[in-house]
Steps between C-alpha positions, in 0.01 A plus 500: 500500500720241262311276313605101604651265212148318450395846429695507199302338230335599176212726594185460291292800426103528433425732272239789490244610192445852410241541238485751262278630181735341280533197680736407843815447664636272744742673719672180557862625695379785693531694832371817358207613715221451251560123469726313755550179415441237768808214573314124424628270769859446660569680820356851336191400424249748465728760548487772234806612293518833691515357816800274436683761303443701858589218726749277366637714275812263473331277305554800228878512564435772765482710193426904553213659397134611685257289254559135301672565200347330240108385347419223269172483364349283190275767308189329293346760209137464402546826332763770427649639799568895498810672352690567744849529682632492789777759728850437576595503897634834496159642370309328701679557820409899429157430364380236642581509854848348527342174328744281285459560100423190277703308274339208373575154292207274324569135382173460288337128612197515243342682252155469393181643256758545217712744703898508396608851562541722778567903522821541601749877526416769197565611188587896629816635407562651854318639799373815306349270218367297742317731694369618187369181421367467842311812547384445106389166587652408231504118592517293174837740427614494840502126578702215422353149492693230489523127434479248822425076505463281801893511646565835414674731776470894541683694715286834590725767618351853673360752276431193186115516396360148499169329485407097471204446255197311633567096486882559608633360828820504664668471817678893590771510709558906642574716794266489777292779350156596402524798352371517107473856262199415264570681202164404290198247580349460177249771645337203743295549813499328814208543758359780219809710458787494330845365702716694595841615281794655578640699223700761641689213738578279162628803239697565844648115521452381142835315330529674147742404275375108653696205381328265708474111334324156521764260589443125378722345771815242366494251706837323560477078559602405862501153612173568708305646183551899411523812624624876422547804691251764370578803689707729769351817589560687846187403659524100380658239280248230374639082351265245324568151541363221363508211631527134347600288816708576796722828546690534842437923599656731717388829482756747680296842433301686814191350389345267218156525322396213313195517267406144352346610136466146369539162616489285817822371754640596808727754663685367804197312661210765381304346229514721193259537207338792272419806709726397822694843640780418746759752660827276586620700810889601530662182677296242341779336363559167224172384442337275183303658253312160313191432200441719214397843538630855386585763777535900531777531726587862641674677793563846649834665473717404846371806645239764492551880562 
């Protein structure tokens, strides 16, 4: 069934809370099964994410592909989350049951209790040192931490060890995946016993030599306010804007995501502020994006395989 014209409008998302022992996240974009996000009024509402991706799946472009391609999520530490890292697709598509991998981008929004660092790749030489390290648990050798501030940008590529300390949050932007290698807990229980890890699968996926950076986006001037293009990758390209007025948009990709980090306005008709998440479906056309507010904009590749 083709969705009619009036159909094609900014749809607003509600988003859903997972808590954790570290803290939460708000899966914010998301049609994966443990949290589909709900469409707030318009013609969908009430309809989850899934749902529309299954019926009107022009509103995507008509792109390919069995599950929604992409998650968004705002992640809020109250302590350190695990060590961890995460499979590319073709690893998890053996080992995991043909599910998508995870590549993953963070755009800190706030840090807190003194925190200003983050771990981020390794300091082994190659896969043998690394496993060394690993199976040593060697950690203060084996891990890298790095410098962040509120603005910085990380793109998180398969097989690159990562962990936010606790008073970090940030809005992440990956695959539509849920699938996480702990490599070390700090030795903490949950319910009485410790979590779970998964060595074996992370010496298997681990990035070693990793090069992996912060970014501290340059923004160029634009007559609307700012904006710079942070990243390509084969699963998504992500924009910030920031906007100081009025800009005039047109997005021509399958798909938008827009994540409002800062800021009040409008988009089109929908009003915008802090914590809004819109998808601007394929068709949507010129349309006025108004106030003062910073957005994550990102979009799937034309087609999925």
């Amino acid at each position: 069934m083709q969705t009619s014209s009036r159909a094609i409008a900014p749809l607003v998302l509600k988003p859903k809370r997972i808590s954790y022992l570290w803290g939460y996240e708000e899966w914010c974009i998301s049609a994966h099964a443990r949290a589909d996000c709900q469409i707030v009024g318009g013609v969908f509402n009430g309809w989850t994410l899934g749902r529309l991706w299954s019926e009107h799946r022009e509103l995507f472009g008509a792109i390919e592909g069995d599950v929604f391609p992409l998650l968004v999520k705002v992640i809020d530490t109250d302590r350190d989350v695990s060590i961890q890292l995460h499979p590319d697709d073709s690893y998890a598509r053996e080992h995991e049951n043909g599910a998508l991998g995870k590549s993953e981008c963070w755009y800190v929004m706030g840090l807190s209790r003194g925190t200003t660092t983050a771990v981020l790749g390794n300091q082994a030489k190659d896969r043998k040192d690394a496993e060394r390290m690993i199976r040593g648990r060697q950690w203060s050798q084996f891990l890298r931490e790095v410098p962040i501030r509120v603005g910085s940008f990380v793109q998180i590529d398969p097989g690159t060890i990562h962990s936010a300390h606790g008073g970090t949050r940030f809005l992440e932007t990956q695959e539509n995946s849920d699938i996480t290698y702990r490599l070390y807990d700090y030795d903490r229980l949950e319910n009485g016993v410790p979590r779970q890890l998964h060595t074996e699968q992370a010496i298997a996926c681990v990035r070693a030599p990793d090069p992996t950076q912060v970014e501290n986006p340059r923004m160029e001037e634009r007559e609307f306010g700012k904006y710079a293009h942070l990243v390509d990758r084969p699963s998504y390209s992500t924009d910030i804007y920031v906007i100081e007025g009025k800009m005039r948009a047109e997005f021509r990709h399958a798909f938008t995501t827009v994540s409002i980090v800062a800021g009040r306005g409008s988009i089109g008709r929908v009003p915008v502020e802090e914590d809004t998440y819109l998808i601007l479906p394929f068709g949507l056309g010129p349309h006025e994006w108004e106030g003062n507010f910073t957005a994550l904009v990102s979009w799937p590749p034309d087609s999925q395989s």
